[in-house]
C-alpha positions as CSV (number, residue, x, y, z in Angstrom):
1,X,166.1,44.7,-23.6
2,X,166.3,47.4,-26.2
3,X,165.2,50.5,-24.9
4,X,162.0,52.0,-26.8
5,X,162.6,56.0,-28.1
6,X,159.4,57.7,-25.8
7,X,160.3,60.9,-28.2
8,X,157.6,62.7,-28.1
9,X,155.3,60.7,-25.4
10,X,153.2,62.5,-22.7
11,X,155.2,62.5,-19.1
12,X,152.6,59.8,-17.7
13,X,154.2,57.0,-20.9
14,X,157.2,58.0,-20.6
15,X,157.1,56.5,-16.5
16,X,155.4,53.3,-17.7
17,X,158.3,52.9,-20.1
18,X,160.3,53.8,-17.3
19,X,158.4,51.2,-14.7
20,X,158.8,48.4,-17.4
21,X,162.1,48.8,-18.2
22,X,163.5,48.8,-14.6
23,X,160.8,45.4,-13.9
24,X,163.0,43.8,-17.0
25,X,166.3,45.2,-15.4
26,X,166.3,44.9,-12.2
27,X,164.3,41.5,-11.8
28,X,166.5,38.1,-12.6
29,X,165.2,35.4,-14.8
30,X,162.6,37.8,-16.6
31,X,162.6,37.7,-20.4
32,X,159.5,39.7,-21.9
33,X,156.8,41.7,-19.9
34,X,153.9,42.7,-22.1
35,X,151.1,45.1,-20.8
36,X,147.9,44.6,-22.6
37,X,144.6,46.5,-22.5
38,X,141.1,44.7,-21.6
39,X,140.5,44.6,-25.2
40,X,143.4,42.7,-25.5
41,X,145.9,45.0,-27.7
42,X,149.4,45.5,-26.3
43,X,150.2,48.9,-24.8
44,X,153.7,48.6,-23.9
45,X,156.3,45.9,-24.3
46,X,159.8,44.7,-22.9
47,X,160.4,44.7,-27.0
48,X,158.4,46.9,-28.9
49,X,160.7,45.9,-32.2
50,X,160.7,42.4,-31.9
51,X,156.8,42.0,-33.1
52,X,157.4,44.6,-35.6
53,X,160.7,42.7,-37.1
54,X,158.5,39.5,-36.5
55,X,155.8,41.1,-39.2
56,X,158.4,41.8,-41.6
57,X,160.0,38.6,-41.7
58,X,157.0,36.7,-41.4
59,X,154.5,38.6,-43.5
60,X,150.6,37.8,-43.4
61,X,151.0,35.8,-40.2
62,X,151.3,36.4,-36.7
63,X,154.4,37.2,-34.8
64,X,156.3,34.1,-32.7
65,X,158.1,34.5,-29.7
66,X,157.4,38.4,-29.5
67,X,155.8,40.4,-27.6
68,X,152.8,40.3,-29.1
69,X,152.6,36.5,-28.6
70,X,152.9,37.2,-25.1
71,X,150.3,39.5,-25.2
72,X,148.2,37.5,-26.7
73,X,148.3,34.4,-24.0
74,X,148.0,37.0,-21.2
75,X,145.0,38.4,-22.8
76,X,143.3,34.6,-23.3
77,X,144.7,33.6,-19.8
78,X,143.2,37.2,-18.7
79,X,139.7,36.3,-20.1
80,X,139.5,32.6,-18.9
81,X,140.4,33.4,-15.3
82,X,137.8,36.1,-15.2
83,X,135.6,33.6,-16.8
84,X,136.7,31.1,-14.1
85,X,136.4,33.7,-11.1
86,X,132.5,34.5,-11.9
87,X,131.5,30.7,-12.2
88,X,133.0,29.8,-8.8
89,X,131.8,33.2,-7.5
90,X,134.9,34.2,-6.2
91,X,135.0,37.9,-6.8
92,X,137.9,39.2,-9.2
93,X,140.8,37.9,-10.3
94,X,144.2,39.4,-8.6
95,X,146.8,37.3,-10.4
96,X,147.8,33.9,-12.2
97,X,151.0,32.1,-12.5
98,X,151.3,29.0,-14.3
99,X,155.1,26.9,-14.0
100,X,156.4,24.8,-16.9
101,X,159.4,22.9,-17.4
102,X,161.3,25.5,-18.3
103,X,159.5,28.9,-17.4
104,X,156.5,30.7,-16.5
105,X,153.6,32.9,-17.1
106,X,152.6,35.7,-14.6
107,X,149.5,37.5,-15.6
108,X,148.6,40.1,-12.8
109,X,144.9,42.7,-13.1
110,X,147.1,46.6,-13.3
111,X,143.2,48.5,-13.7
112,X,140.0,49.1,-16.0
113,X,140.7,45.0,-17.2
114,X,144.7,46.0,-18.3
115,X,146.8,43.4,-17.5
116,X,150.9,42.8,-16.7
117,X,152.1,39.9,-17.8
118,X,155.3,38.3,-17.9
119,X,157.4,35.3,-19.1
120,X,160.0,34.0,-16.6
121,X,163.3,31.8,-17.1
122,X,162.7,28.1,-15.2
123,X,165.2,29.8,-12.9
124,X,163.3,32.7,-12.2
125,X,161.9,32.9,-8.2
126,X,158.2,33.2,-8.8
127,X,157.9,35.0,-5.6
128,X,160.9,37.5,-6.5
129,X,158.7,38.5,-10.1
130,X,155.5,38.0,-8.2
131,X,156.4,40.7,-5.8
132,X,158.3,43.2,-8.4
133,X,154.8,42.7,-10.4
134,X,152.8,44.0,-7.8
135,X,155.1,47.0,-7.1
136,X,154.7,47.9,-10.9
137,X,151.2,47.8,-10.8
138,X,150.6,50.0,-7.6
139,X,153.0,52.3,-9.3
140,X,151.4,52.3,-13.0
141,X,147.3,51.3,-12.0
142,X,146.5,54.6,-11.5
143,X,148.3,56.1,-14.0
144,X,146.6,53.8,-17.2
145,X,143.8,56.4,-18.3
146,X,142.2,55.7,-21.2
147,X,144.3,59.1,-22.6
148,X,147.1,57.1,-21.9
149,X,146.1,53.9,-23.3
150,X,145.4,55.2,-26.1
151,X,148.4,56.9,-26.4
152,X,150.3,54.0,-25.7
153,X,148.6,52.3,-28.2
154,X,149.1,54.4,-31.2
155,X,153.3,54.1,-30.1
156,X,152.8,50.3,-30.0
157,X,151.0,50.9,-34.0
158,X,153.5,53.5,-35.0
159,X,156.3,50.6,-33.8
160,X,155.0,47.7,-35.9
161,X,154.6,50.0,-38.9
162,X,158.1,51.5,-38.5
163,X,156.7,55.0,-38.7
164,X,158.5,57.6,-36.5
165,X,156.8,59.3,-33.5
């Protein structure tokens, strides 16, 4: 993972860089973690250059196999689950994994609609992420005001533009 600068960020983004980076580090078999607003826009990323390299190789379409991909599925994943939940009338939606061949998707409620989400190696233990998720959002739900959203996502803008901070 390349570290993001958090130059100039408030205290409160500079933590959630902070949380992410150790969730990347410290969990084996994770390969990008994307957190997304309800809204759908990415806040923070595992790789904040990758969708900003993506755009610039790849102009006038949408990124592949960034960060912004990712945060796109979560967001969609995100929205049908919810959509699922208050059919079946089964209250709110905690978390979704989904196992393919070779990987997964985790897509875990942090607060206010924001979601985690993460793509795992097929060698990843589901349960291993699953549990390192839930630690990152007990430690970052209460932190994502929307102050700090927005903050978070004017970085993410300033990133894909290649603007300093």
């Amino acid at each position: 993972m390349t570290a993001p600068s958090t130059f100039g960020l408030s205290r409160e983004a500079r933590n959630l860089h902070w949380l992410l980076t150790n969730l990347v580090e410290e969990v084996p078999g994770i390969q990008s973690v994307a957190v997304v607003s309800s809204d759908g826009l990415l806040l923070l990323s595992s790789d904040p250059t990758a969708a900003a390299e993506s755009r610039q190789a790849r102009p006038g379409r949408g990124p592949r196999g960034s960060s912004a991909d990712l945060a796109t599925i979560v967001s969609g994943i995100g929205s049908l689950t919810v959509g699922a939940a208050k059919l079946m009338k089964f209250g709110g939606v905690k978390h979704t994994m989904v196992a393919m061949d070779e990987g997964s998707l985790f897509v875990m409620s942090i607060s206010d609609g924001s979601l985690l989400g993460v793509h795992g190696s097929a060698e990843c233990d589901m349960s291993v992420v699953a549990y390192h998720m839930a630690l990152f959002v007990g430690r970052a739900g209460h932190a994502l005001t929307p102050e700090l959203r927005n903050e978070l996502r004017k970085s993410m803008e300033s990133d894909s533009t290649g603007s300093a901070r």
